[in-house]
Every structure is written in structure tokens, then in C-alpha cells.
C-alpha positions, 0 to 999 in steps of 0.5 A: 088501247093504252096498254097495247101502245104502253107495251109496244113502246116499252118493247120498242125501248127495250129493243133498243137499248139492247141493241145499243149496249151490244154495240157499245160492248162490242166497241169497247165503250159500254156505259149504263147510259146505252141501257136508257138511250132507247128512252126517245127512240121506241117508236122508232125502233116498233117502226122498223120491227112493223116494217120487218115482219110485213116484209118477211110475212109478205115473202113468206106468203110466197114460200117459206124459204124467200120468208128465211131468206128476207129474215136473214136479210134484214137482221142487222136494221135494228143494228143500223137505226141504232147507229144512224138514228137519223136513218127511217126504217126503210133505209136501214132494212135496204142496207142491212139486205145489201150488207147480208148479201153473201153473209146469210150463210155466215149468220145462219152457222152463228145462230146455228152455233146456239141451237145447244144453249137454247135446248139447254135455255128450254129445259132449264125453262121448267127448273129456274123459270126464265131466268136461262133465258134471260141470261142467253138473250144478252150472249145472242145478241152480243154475238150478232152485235160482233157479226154486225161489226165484222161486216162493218169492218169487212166494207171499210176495207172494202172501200179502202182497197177499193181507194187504193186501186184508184189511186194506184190506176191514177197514179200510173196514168200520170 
């Protein structure tokens, strides 16, 4: 049971911190802090992986295709608890549904991207062991990190027209 929880939370840790330098990276800001900031947070982060994979299981048990679809929904929560850790993992899996809404197509292409690299990852798997893999991995999650924050700055904007056309409706009613 020990080694059970042991590897949950090391997996929790390692999640975290992955996902924390990929954003960092992506903000320009990487410290080798972000490689132990997931220290304190493993639970936290093996909550929001439970919750996940009950939900895709649970729309997968409805047909294969709501399961995807909830897998592409809820790709970007580790992302959102890793820059609101205040956040629970319920809250960051309903606004990662809510920012992949019209985006699945574009996650779907990016990872479709890497299909090569895990073919060649496969087969070099029987050549240097894991080390392909172990080099893919950062690159992947880099990629999705860049994803996340292009959706990030695609609602800023979002909000930000939306201001202005307030503004401007307000302005001209004056």
C-alpha cells in the first residue's frame, strides 16, 4: 500500500512539474525551480488525473467517440491547476471543457503532427531502450503547453474586443 501511494504521488509530482516547466518554457521564464515546484502539489495533481480518467472512462462507457471527445476536452486541466493551484480539479477540468470548445480539431491535427515521431519513438524503443521516449515526451508537452497558451491569448483577446465594443456602444450612446 505504501509503494502504491509512493508511486501515485511521485507520478502526481512528475506530472506536475512537467507541466509547469512547459509552461514556463513557453512564457520565457524557465528555472530549474519549475522541476521541483510539483514537490507540494502531487496530490493534487493524481486528484485531477482520477477525476479525468473517471469522466472520459464514464463517456466512453457511452460509445468510443463521447470518451475521445471528453479526452480532448479535458486536456488542458493539468495546464489550468498548474497556473491556478488555488483552483480544485473539478474547476480546472470544467474550464478546460469550456476553452477546448471549438479547439478539438486544432488539438487533434497538433498531436496528429506527432504520429511520425512516435513511430520512429516505437522503433527506436528496441535500438536505445527508452531513451526516444524519454526525449519525445518534453517536445510533446511543449507543443501542448504552446497550444494552452495560444488559447490563453486568443480569450484575452476575446475579452479585450469584447471591452471595446462595450466601450464603443456606451460611448456612442452619450
Amino acid at each position: 500500500t505504501i509503494l502504491v501511494f509512493g508511486v501515485l504521488y511521485c507520478l502526481g509530482f512528475a506530472s506536475w512539474s512537467q507541466r509547469a516547466m512547459s509552461i514556463a518554457l513557453m512564457r520565457g521564464g524557465l528555472k530549474i525551480s519549475h522541476g521541483v515546484s510539483g514537490w507540494g502539489n502531487g496530490w493534487r495533481m493524481v486528484s485531477l488525473i482520477m477525476w479525468q480518467q473517471t469522466f472520459i472512462f464514464f463517456w466512453a462507457l457511452l460509445l468510443i467517440v463521447p470518451g475521445i471527445r471528453a479526452a480532448f476536452s479535458y486536456v488542458l486541466a493539468p495546464y489550468l491547476l498548474v497556473d491556478h493551484p488555488d483552483w480544485s480539479p473539478r474547476q480546472c477540468i470544467a474550464e478546460s471543457k469550456r476553452m477546448m470548445e471549438g479547439h478539438r480539431w486544432r488539438y487533434f491535427c497538433l498531436n496528429l503532427s506527432f504520429i511520425w515521431w512516435h513511430l520512429l519513438s516505437f522503433v527506436a524503443l528496441y535500438v536505445i531502450g527508452n531513451l526516444a521516449q524519454f526525449l519525445l515526451v518534453p517536445y510533446v508537452d511543449s507543443a501542448c503547453a504552446a497550444f494552452y497558451e495560444d488559447l490563453l491569448d486568443r480569450e484575452d483577446q476575446r475579452i479585450r474586443d469584447a471591452g471595446t465594443f462595450e466601450n464603443e456602444r456606451q460611448g456612442s450612446y452619450d
